[in-house]
C-alpha positions in Angstrom: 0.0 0.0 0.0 1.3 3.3 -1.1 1.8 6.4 1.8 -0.7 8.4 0.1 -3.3 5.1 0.3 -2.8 4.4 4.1 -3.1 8.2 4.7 -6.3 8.5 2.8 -7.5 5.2 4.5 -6.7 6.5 8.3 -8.7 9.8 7.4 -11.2 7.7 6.1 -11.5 5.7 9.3 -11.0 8.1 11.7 -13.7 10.0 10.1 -16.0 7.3 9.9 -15.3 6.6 13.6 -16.3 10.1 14.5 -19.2 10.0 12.3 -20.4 6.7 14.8 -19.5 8.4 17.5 -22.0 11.7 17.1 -24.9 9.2 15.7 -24.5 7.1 18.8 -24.5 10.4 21.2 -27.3 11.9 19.3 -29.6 8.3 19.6 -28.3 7.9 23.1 -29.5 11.4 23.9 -32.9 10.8 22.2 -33.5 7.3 24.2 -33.0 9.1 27.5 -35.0 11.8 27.0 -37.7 9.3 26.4 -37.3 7.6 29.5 -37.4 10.8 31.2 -40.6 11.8 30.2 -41.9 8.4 30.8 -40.7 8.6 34.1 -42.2 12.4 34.9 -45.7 10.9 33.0 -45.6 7.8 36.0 -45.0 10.6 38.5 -40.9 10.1 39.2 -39.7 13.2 40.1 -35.8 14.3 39.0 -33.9 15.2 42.5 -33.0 18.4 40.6 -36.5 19.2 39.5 -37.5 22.6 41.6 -39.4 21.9 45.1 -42.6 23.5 44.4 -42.7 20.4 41.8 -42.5 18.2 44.0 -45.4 15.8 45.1 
């Protein structure tokens, strides 16, 4: 493999790595977001949530 192949292949990589890396953040985000709404809906409370919130 030539120097300017194995260069172009490690940017490649890396950049496909990173591009993984925000999609799985960005999902990740999504899913808990859900569960925290699911959680307020059943009446779970966040400890950070103000105290005139609280029930």
């Amino acid at each position: 493999m030539s120097h300017t192949a194995y260069v172009v292949a490690s940017y490649g990589i890396a950049a496909l790595t990173v591009v993984a890396l925000i999609l799985w953040v960005w999902a990740d985000g999504r899913a808990r977001r859900r569960e925290l709404q699911a959680l307020d809906k059943a009446g779970i409370r966040r400890r950070s949530a103000p105290a005139g919130d609280a029930q």
